[in-house]
MDTraj code that builds the backbone (N, CA, C; nanometers):
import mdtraj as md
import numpy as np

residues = "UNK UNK UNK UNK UNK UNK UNK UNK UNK UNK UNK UNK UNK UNK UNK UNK UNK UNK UNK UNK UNK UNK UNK UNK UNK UNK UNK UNK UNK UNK UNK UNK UNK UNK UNK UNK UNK UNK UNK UNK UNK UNK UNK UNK UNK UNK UNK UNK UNK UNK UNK UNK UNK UNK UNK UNK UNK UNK UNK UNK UNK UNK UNK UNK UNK UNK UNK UNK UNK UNK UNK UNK UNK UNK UNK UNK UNK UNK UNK UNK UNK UNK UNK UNK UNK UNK UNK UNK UNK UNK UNK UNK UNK UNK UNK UNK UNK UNK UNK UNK UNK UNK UNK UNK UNK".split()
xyz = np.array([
    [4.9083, 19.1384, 10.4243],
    [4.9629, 19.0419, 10.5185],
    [4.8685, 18.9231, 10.5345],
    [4.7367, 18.9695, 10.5935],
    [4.6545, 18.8380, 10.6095],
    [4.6150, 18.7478, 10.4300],
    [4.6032, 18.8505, 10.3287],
    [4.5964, 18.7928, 10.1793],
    [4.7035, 18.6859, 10.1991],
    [4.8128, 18.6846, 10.2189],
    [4.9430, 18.6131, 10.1751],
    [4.9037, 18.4993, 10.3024],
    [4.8968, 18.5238, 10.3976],
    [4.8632, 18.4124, 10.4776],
    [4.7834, 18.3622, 10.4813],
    [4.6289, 18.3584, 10.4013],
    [4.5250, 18.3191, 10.3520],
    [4.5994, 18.2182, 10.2712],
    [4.6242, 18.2558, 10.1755],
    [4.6401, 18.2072, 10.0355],
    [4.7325, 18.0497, 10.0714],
    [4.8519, 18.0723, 10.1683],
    [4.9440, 18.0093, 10.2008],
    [4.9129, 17.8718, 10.2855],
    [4.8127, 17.9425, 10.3675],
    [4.7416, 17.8452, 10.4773],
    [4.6637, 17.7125, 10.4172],
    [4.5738, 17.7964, 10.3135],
    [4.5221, 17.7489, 10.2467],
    [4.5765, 17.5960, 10.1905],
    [4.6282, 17.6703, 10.1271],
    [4.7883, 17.5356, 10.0302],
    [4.7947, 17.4168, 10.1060],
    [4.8739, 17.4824, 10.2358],
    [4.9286, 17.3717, 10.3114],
    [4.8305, 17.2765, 10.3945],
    [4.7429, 17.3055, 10.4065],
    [4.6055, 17.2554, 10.4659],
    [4.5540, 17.1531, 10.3360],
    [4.5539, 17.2393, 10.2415],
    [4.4919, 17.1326, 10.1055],
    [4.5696, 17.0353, 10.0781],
    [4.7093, 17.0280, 10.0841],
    [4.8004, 16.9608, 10.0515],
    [4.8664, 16.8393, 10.1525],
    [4.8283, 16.8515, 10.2872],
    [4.8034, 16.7585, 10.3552],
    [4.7081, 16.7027, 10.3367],
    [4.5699, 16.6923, 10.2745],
    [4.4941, 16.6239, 10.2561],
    [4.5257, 16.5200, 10.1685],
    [4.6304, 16.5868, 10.0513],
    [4.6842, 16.4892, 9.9527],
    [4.5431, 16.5273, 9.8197],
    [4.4869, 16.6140, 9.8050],
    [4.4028, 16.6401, 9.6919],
    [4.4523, 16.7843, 9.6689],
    [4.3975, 16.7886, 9.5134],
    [4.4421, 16.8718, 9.3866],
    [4.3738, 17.0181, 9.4240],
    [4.3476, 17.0938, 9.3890],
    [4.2810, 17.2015, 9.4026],
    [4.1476, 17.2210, 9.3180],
    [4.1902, 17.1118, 9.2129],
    [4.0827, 17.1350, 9.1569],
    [3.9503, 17.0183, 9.2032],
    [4.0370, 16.8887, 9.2561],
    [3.9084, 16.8280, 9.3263],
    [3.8616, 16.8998, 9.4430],
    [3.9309, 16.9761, 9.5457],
    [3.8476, 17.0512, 9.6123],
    [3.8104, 17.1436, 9.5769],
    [3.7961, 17.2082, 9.4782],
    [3.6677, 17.3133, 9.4238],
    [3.5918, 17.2337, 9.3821],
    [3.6009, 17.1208, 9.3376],
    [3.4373, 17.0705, 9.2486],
    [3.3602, 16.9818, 9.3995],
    [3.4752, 16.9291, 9.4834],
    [3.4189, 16.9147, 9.6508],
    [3.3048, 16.9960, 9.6964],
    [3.3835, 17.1037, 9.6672],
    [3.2361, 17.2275, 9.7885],
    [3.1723, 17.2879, 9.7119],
    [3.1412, 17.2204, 9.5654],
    [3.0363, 17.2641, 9.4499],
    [3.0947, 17.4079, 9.3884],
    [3.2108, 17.4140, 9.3985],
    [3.2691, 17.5258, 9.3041],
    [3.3405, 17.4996, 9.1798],
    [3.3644, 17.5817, 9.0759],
    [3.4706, 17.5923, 8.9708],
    [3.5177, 17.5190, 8.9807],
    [3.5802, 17.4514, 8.8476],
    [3.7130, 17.4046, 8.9268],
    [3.8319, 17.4726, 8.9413],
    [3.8452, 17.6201, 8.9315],
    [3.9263, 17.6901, 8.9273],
    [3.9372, 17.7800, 9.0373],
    [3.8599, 17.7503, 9.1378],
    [3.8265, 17.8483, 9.2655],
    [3.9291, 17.8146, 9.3923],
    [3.9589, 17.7177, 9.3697],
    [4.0592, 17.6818, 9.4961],
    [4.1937, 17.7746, 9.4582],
    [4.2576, 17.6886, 9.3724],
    [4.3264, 17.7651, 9.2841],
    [4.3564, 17.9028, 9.2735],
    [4.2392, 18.0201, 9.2292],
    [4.2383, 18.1488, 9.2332],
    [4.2233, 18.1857, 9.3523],
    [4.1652, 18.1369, 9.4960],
    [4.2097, 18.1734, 9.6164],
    [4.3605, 18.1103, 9.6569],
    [4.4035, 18.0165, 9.6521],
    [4.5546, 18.0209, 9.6376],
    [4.6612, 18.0909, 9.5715],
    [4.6173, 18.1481, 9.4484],
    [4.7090, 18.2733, 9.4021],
    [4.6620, 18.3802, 9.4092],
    [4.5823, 18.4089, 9.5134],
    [4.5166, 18.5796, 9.5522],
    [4.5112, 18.6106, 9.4952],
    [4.4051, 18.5623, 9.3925],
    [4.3160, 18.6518, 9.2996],
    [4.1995, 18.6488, 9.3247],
    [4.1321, 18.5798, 9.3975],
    [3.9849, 18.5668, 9.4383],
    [4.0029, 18.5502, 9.5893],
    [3.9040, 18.5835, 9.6479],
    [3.8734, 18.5274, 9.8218],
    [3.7084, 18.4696, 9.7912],
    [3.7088, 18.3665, 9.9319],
    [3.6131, 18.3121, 9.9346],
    [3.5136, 18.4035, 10.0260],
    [3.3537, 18.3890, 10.0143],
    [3.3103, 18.4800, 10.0948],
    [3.2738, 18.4232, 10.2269],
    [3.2133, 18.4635, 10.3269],
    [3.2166, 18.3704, 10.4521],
    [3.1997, 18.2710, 10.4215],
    [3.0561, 18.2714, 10.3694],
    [2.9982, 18.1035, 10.3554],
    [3.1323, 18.0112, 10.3079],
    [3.1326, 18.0781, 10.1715],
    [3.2753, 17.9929, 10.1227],
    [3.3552, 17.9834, 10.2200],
    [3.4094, 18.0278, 10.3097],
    [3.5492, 17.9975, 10.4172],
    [3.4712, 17.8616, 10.4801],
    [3.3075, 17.8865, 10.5688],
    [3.3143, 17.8011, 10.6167],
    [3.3057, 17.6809, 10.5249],
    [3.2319, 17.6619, 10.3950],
    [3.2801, 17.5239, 10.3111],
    [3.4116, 17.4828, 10.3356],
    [3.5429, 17.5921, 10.2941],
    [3.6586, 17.5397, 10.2716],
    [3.6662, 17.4595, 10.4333],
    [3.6386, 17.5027, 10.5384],
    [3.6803, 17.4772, 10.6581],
    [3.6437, 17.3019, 10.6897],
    [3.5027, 17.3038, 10.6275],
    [3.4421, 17.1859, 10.7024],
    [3.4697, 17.0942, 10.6038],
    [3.5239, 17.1030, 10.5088],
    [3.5830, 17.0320, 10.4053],
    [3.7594, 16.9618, 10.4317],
    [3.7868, 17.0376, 10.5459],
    [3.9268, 17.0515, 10.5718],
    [3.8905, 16.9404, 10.6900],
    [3.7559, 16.9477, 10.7331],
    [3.7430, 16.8705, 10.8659],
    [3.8394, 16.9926, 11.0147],
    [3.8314, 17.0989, 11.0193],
    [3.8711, 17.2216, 11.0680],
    [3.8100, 17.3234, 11.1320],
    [3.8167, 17.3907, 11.2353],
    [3.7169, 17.4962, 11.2481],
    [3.8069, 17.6546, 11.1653],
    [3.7182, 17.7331, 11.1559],
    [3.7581, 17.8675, 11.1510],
    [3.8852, 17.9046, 11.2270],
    [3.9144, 17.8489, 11.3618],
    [3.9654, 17.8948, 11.4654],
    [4.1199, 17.8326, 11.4329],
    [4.0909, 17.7275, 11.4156],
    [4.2474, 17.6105, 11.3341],
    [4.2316, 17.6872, 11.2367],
    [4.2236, 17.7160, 11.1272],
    [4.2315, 17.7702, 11.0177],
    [4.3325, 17.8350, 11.0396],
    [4.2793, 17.9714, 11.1208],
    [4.4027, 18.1103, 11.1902],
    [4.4674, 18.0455, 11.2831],
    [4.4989, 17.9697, 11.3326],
    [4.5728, 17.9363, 11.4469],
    [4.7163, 17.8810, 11.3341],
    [4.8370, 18.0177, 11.3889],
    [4.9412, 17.9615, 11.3174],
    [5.0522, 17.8733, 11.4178],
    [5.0358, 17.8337, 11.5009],
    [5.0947, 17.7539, 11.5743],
    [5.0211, 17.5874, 11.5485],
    [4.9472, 17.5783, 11.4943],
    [4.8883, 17.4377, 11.4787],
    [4.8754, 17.4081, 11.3211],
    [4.9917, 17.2918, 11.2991],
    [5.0678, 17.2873, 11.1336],
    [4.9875, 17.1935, 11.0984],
    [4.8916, 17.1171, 11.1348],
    [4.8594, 17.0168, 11.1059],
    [4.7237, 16.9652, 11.2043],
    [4.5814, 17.0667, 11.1805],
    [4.4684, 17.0942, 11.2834],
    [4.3923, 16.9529, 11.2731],
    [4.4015, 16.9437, 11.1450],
    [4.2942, 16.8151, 11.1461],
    [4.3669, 16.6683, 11.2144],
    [4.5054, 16.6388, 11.1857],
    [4.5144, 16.5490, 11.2781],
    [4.5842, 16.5623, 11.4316],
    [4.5801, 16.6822, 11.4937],
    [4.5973, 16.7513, 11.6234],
    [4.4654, 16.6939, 11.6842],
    [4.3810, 16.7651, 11.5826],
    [4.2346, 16.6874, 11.6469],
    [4.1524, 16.6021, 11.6608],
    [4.2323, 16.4943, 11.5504],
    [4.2002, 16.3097, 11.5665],
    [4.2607, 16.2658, 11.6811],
    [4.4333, 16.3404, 11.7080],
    [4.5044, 16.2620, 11.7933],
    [4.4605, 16.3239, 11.9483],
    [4.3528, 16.4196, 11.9312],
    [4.2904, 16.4396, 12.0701],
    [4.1718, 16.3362, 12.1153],
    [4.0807, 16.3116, 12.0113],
    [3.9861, 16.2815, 12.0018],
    [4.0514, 16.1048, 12.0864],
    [4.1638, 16.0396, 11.9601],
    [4.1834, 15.9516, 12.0749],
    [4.2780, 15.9026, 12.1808],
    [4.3496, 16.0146, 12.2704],
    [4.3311, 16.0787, 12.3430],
    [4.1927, 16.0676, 12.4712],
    [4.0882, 16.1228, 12.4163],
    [4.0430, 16.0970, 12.4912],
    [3.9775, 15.9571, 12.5748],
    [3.9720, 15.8618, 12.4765],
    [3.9538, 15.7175, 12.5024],
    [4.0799, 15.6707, 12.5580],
    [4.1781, 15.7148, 12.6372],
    [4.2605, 15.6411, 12.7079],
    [4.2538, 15.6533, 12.8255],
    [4.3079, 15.5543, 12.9008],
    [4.3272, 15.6011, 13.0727],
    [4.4484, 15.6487, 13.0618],
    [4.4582, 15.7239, 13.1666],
    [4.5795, 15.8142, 13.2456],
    [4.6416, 15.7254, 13.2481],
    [4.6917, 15.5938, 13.2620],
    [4.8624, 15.6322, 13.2929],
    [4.8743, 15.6119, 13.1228],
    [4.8139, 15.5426, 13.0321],
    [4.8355, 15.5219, 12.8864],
    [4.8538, 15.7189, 12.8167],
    [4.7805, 15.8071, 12.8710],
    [4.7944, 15.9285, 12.8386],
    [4.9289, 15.9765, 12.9278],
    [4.9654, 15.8873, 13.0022],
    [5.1100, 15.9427, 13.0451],
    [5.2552, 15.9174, 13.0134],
    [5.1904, 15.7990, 12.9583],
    [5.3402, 15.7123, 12.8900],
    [5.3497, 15.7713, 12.7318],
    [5.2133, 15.8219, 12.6485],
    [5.2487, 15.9200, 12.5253],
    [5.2961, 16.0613, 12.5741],
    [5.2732, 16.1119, 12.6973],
    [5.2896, 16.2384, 12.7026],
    [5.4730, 16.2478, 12.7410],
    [5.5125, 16.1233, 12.7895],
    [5.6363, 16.1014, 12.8333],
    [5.7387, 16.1222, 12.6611],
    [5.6608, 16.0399, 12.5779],
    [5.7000, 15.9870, 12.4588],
    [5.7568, 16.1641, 12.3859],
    [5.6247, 16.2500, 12.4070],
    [5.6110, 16.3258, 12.3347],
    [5.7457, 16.3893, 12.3614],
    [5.7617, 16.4537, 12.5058],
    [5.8565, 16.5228, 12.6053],
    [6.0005, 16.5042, 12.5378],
    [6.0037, 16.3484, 12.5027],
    [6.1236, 16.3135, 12.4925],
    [6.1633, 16.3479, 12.2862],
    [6.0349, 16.3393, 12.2595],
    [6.0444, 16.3343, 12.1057],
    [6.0572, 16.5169, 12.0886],
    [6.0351, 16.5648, 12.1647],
    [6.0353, 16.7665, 12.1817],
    [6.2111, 16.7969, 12.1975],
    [6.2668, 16.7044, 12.3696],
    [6.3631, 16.7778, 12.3713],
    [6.4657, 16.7023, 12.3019],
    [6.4592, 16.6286, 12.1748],
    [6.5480, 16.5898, 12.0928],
    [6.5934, 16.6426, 11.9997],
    [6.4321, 16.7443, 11.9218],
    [6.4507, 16.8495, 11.8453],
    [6.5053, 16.9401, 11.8677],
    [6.4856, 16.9887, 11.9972],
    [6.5445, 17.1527, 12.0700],
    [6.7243, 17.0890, 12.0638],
])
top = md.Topology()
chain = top.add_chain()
for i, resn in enumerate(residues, 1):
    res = top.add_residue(resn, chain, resSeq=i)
    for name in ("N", "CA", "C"):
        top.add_atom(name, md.element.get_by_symbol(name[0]), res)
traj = md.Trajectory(xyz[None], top)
């Protein structure tokens, strides 16, 4: 279960970045075939390796597993600015958001 959601997470995380698998293995000084073979669960990375893949992702460990957050690295730009606003400017996006939520539902 967690293999398949490794492998998967992986992908979709790399693939929002918009790079190959094989530039991020030669990224965190690996193979170039290592991204890759942890994407088709044939290899795992060992800690160290997770945390490369992570900080490479611009990600913690914690986003990594967090399957409710599709998209960690820019969740956490759009906090970051976020925090440089005043309240009512953080109230008129939070209004935005509300309305952009119950359109989907």
């Amino acid at each position: 279960m967690y293999e398949d959601f490794f492998a998967k997470r992986l992908t979709e995380l790399r693939q929002q970045k918009k790079i190959s698998a094989r530039e991020m293995s030669l990224a965190i000084g690996q193979n170039e075939s290592y991204i890759n073979r942890i994407e088709n669960k044939l290899n795992y990375p060992s800690m160290q390796g997770f945390f490369y893949i992570c900080e490479y992702l611009n990600i913690t460990p914690q986003q990594f597993f967090d399957k409710q957050n599709p998209s960690p690295e820019k969740i956490t730009k759009a906090l970051n600015l976020l925090k440089n606003l005043p309240p009512e400017q953080i109230d008129i996006i939070i209004a935005l958001l509300d309305t952009m939520q119950s359109k989907k539902d």
